[in-house]
Legacy VTK file of the C-alpha trace (Angstrom):
# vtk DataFile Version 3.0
C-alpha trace
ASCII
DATASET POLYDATA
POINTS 119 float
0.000 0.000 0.000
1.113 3.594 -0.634
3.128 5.421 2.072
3.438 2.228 4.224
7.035 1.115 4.355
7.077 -2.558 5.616
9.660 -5.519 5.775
8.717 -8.686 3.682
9.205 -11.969 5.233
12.832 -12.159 4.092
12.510 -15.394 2.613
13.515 -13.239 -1.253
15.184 -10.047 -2.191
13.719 -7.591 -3.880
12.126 -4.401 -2.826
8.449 -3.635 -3.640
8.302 -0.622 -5.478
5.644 1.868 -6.931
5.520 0.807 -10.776
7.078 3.419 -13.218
4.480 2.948 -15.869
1.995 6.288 -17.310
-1.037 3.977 -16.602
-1.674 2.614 -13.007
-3.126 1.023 -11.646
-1.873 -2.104 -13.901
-5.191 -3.571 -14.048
-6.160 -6.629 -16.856
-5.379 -8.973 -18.761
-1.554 -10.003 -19.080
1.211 -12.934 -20.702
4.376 -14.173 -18.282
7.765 -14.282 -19.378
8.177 -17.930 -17.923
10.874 -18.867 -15.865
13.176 -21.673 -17.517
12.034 -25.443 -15.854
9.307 -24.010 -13.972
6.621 -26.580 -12.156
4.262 -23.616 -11.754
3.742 -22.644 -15.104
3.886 -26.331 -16.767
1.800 -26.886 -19.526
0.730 -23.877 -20.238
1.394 -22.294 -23.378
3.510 -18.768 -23.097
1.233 -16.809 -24.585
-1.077 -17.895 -22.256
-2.501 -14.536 -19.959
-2.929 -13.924 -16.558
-5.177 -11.198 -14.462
-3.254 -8.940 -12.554
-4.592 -5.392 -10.660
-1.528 -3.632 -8.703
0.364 -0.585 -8.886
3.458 -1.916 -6.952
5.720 -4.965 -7.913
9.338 -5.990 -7.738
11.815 -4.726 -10.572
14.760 -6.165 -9.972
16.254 -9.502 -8.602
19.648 -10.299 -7.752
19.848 -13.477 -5.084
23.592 -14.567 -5.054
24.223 -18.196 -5.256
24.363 -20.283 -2.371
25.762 -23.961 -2.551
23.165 -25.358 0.011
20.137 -23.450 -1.483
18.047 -23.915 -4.859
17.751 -20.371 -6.458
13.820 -19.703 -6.865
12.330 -20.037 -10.652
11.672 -16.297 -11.552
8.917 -15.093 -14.088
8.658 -11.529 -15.304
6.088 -9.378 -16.635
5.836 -6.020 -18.421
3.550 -3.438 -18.088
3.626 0.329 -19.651
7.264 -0.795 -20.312
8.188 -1.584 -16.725
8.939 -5.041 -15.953
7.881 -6.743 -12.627
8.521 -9.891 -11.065
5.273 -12.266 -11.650
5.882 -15.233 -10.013
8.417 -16.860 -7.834
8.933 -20.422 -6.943
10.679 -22.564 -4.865
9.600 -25.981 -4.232
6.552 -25.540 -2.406
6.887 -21.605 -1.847
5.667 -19.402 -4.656
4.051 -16.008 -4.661
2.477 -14.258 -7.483
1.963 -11.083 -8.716
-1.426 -11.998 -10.742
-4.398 -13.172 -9.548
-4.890 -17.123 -10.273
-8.252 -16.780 -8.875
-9.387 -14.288 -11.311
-7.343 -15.951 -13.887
-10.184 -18.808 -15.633
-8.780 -21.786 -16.882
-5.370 -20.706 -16.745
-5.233 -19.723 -13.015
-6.834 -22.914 -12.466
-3.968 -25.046 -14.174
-1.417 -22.956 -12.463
-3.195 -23.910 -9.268
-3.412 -27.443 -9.640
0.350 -27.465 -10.835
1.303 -25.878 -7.463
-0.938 -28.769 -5.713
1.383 -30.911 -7.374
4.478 -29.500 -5.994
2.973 -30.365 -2.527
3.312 -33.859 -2.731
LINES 1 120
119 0 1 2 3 4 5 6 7 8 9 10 11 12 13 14 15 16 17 18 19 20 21 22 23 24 25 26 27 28 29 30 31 32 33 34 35 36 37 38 39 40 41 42 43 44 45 46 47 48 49 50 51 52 53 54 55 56 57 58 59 60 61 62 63 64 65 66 67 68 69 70 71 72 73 74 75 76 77 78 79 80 81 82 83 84 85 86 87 88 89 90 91 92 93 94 95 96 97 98 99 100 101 102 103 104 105 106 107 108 109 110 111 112 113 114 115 116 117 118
């Protein structure tokens, strides 16, 4: 939300940032620049689109590598020319920037895929 400066959980980096675009908020229908291997996003076809209604988002990523820890799959957006982080997952973990709920047939896939992950 506007004006409230907050910490995240910490589990990713990034910092959550007001989007640069002319139009906001971001609000319709949108494709995902999906990340290489991901379990998330399997099956579906990359021009498939996704809902998403925000203003903020996360435009950069830089996680250095760890021996011990998997780096999270990362999937990008673009909006008004900014790009955003989408999704993130790791293993049973994800987030999204969209809305799978809102997202039809689509969301639903994505949805079952993360089910998936969970066994």
């Amino acid at each position: 939300e506007h004006g409230v400066d907050a910490s995240g959980i910490g589990e990713w980096p990034g910092v959550v940032d007001k989007l640069q675009a002319k139009v906001l908020p971001h609000m319709g229908w949108n494709t995902v620049d999906i990340a290489p291997g991901s379990e998330l996003f399997a099956g579906l076809d990359p021009e498939t689109r996704f809902y998403f209604v925000h203003s903020y988002g996360v435009r950069s990523w830089e996680m250095q590598p760890d021996e011990f820890i998997a780096a999270p799959a990362v999937s990008w957006s673009e909006h008004g020319g900014d790009r955003f982080v989408a999704a993130v997952e790791n293993g049973p973990l994800w987030a999204t920037q969209f809305h799978p709920e809102k997202s039809g047939e689509a969301g639903l896939a994505l949805l079952r895929n993360w089910v998936r992950t969970l066994r």
